[in-house]
C-alpha positions as CSV (number, residue, x, y, z in Angstrom):
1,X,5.4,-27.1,-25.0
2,X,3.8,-29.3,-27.9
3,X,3.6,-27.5,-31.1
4,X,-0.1,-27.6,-31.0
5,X,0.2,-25.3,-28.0
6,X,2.3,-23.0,-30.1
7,X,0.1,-23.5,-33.3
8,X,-2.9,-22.4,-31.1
9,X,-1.1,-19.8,-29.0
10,X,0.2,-18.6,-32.4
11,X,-3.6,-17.7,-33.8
12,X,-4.2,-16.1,-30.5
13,X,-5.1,-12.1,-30.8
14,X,-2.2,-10.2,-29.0
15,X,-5.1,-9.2,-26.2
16,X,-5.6,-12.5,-25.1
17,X,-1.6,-13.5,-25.0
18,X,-1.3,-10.3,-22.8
19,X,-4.3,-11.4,-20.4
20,X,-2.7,-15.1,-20.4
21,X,0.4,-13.5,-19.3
22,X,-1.0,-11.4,-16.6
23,X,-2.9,-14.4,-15.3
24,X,0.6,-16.2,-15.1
25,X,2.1,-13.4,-12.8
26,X,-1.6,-13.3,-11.0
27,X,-0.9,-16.8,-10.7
28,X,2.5,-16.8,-9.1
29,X,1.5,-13.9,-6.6
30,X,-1.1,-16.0,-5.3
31,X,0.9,-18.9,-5.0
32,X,4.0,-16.8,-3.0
33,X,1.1,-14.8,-1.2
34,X,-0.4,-18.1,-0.5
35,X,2.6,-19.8,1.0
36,X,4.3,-16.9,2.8
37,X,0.6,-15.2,4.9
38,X,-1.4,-16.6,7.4
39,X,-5.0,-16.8,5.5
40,X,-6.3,-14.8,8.2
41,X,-3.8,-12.0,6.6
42,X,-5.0,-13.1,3.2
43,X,-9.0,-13.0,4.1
44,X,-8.7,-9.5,5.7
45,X,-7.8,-8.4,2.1
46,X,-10.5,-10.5,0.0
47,X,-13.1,-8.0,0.9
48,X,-15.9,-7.4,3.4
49,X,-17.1,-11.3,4.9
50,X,-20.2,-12.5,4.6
51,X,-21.2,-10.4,1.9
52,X,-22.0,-10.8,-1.8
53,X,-21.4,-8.8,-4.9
54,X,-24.4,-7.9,-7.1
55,X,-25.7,-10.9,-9.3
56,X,-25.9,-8.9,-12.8
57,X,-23.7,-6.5,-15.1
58,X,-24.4,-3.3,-15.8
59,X,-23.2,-4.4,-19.3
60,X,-22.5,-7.0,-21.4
61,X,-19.1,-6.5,-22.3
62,X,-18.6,-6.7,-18.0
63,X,-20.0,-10.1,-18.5
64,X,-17.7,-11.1,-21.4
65,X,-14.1,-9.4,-19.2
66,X,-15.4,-12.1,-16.7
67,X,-15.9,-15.1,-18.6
68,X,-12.0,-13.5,-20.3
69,X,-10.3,-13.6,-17.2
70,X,-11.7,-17.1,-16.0
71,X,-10.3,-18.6,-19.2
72,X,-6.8,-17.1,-18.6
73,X,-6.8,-18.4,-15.7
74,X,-8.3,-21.3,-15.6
75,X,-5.9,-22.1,-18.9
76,X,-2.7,-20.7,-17.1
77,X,-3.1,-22.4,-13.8
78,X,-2.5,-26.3,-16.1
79,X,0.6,-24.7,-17.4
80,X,2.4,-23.7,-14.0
81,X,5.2,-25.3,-13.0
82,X,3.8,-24.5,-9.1
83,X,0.4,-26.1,-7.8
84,X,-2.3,-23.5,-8.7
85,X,-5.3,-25.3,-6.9
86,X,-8.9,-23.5,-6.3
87,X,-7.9,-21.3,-4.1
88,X,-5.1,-19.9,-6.4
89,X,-7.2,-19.2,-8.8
90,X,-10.1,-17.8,-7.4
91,X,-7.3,-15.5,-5.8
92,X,-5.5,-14.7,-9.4
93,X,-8.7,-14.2,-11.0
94,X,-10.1,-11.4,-8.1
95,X,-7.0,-9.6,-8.3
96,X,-7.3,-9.6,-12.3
97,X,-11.7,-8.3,-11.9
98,X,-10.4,-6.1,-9.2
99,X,-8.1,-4.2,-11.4
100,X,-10.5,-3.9,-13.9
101,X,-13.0,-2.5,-10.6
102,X,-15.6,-5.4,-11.8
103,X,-16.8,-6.6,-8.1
104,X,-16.8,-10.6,-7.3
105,X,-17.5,-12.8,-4.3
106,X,-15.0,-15.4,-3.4
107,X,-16.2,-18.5,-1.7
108,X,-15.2,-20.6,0.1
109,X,-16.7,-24.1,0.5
110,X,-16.3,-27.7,2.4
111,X,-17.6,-31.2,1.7
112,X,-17.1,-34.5,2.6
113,X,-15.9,-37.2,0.2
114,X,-17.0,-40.7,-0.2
115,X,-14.3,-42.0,2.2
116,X,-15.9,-39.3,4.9
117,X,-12.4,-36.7,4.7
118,X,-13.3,-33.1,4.2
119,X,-12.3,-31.4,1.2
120,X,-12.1,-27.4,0.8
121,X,-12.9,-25.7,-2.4
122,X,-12.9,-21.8,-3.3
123,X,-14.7,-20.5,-6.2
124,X,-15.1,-17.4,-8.0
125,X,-18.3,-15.2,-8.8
126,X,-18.6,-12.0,-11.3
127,X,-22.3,-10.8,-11.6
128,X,-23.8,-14.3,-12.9
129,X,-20.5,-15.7,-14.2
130,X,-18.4,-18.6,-12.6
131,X,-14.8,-17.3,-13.4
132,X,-12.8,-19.9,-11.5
133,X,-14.2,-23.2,-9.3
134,X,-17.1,-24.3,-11.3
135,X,-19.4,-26.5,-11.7
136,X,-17.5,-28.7,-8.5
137,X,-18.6,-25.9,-6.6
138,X,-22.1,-27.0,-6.1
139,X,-21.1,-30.2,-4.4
140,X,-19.4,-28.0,-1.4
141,X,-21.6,-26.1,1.8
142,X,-20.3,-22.5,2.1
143,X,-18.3,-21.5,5.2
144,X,-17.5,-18.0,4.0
145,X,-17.9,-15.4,1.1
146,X,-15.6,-12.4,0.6
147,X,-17.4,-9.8,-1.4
């Protein structure tokens, strides 16, 4: 790790090392979950299909967890050693709302590039708040939600 890194994990508050770290083990159950499951074992576990969570927080400070646990691990997933695509994190970062009992939608989105080959994304939704997947996410048509 550069000593920037350290400098600025240094000055971090002891909360946000803590969330950082609980992204990182988020991260790696995803990953194991991820290559171990069929997805259709995975997606019976994301939720009801089809559905979405409410668009708007009761409170701020459920706005502000969200917007939290998107930087963990959004900021976590560059530091892996292990590929922690969209999927990945959209996973990490519902487990991490879900223990907190904030709800989110995870969706689940496909597009074609320029050379015509379809591309997947996922992406993550708390109340109004992107936590993982955005803004790429409005490039891609949604083929399912898990709410």
């Amino acid at each position: 790790m550069s000593r920037s890194r350290v400098q600025r994990l240094v000055t971090l508050s002891w909360r946000e090392r803590l969330r950082l770290a609980e992204a990182l083990c988020w991260l790696a159950l995803a990953r194991l979950v991820l290559l171990t499951l069929p997805f259709n074992t995975i997606a019976a576990r994301l939720g009801t299909r089809q559905q979405l969570s409410r668009e708007t927080f009761d409170n701020p400070i459920q706005r502000a967890q969200a917007r939290r646990i998107g930087w963990a691990v959004t900021t976590m997933s560059r530091y892996v050693p292990w590929d922690s695509a969209c999927l990945a994190q959209a996973l990490a970062g519902k487990w991490m709302l879900g223990t907190r009992h904030l709800p989110s939608t995870l969706y689940l989105g496909v597009a074609y590039d320029e050379n015509k080959k379809m591309r997947a994304h996922a992406w993550l939704r708390c109340g109004d708040v992107f936590v993982t997947g955005a803004p790429q996410h409005q490039r891609f048509t949604i083929i399912a939600t898990f709410a």
